[in-house]
N, C-alpha and C positions, 0 to 999 in steps of 0.2 A: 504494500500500500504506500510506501516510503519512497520508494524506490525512484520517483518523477523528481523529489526534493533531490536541492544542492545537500552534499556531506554534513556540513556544519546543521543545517538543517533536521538531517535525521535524526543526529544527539538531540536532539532540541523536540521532538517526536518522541522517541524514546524516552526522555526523563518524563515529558507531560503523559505519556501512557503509564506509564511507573506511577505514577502521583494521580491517575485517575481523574486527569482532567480530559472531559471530550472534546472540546474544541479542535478543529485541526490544523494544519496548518495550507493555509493560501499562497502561491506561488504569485503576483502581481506581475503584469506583464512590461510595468516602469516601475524602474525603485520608488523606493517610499522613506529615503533615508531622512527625513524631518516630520514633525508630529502632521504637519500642513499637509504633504504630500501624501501620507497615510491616511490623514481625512480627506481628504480629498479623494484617492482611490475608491474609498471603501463608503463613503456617503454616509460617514458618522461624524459627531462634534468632534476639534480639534482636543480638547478634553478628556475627549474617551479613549483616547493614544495614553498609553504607559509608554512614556519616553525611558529607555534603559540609560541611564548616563554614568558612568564611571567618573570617580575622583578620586585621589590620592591624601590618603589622612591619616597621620599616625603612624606612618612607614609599610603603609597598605591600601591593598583599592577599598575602595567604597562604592558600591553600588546603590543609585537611587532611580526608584522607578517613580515618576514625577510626569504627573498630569500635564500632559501635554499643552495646554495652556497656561505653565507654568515654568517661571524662570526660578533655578535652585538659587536662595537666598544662601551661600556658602556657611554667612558670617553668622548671623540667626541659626540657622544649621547647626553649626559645630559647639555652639555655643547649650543648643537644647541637648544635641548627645553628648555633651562632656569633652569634645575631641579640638586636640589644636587645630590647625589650620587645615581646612580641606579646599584641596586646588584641583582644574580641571588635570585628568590624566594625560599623557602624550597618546600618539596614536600607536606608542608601540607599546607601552605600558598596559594599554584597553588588550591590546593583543595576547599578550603575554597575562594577565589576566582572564581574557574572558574565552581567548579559541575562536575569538569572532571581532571583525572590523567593525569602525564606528561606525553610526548609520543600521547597521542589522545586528547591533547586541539584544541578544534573548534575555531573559531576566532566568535561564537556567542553560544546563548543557556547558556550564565552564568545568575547567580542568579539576577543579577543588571550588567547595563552596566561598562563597563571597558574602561580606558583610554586607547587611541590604536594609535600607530605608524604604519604605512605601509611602507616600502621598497621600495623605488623609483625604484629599479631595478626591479620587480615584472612586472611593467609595460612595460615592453620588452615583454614580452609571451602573447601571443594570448588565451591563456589558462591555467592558473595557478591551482591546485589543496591542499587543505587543510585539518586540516585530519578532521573527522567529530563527536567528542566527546569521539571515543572509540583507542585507537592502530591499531586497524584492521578497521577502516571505513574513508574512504576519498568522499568529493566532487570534482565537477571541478566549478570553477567561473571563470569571466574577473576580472582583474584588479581593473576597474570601479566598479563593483559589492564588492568587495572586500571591497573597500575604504567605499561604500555606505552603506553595511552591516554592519559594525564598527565604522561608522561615524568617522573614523583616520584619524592622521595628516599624509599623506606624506611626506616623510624624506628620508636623506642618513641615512643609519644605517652602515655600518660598515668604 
């Protein structure tokens, strides 16, 4: 059933069939690597995008899946979870982290689990979508699924 998805993609299939989310994953025929172009494809609010964004806190990634109409407030941030400074990651950094370029990080299918904030506003949509390893591949999950997939701390983020 897999088999159509890019590689990075599959992992990212197989963790969500592991964790018994049904959602599947959409192969999009133009990337979708901003929360805009995601909504845009897929005919839902820009909000209902779980942007995956990687940053660097504490001598490690930090993963924030942050409602796509929303800009991560760093400084507020770090300051709610206790942590010094969190800056955006490099592009090789998200790599070496996540097993997946910017633009199509999954919020699962990394090499080892990652620290992960979830975006309290997320939980407003009835159906949130995230992209699924590659620019061109998005799921749909709840909220709930969301949190439970990543084991994250819910938070304000911006």
């Amino acid at each position: 059933m897999t088999a159509h998805l890019p590689p990075r993609s599959r992992i990212v299939a197989d963790r969500l069939a592991e964790a018994g989310i049904a959602g599947e994953i959409v192969v999009l025929p133009d990337a979708a690597a901003t929360a805009a172009l995601a909504a845009a494809a897929l005919g839902v609010e820009v909000g209902a995008i779980a942007n995956s964004l990687v940053f660097w806190s504490d001598g490690e990634p930090l993963l924030v899946m942050t409602s796509g109409a929303h800009r991560v407030d760093t400084a507020a941030l770090a300051a709610r979870l206790g942590r010094g400074n969190i800056a955006r990651a490099s592009a090789e950094q998200v790599r070496a982290a996540t097993g997946q370029a910017i633009g199509g990080v999954a919020p699962t299918g990394h090499p080892a689990p990652l620290t992960t904030v979830v975006d309290e506003a997320l939980a407003t949509f009835a159906e949130i979508w995230a992209a699924g390893g590659t620019p061109h591949t998005v799921f749909p999950l709840t909220f709930d699924e969301l949190v439970a997939l990543t084991g994250g701390t819910v938070s304000k983020v911006d």
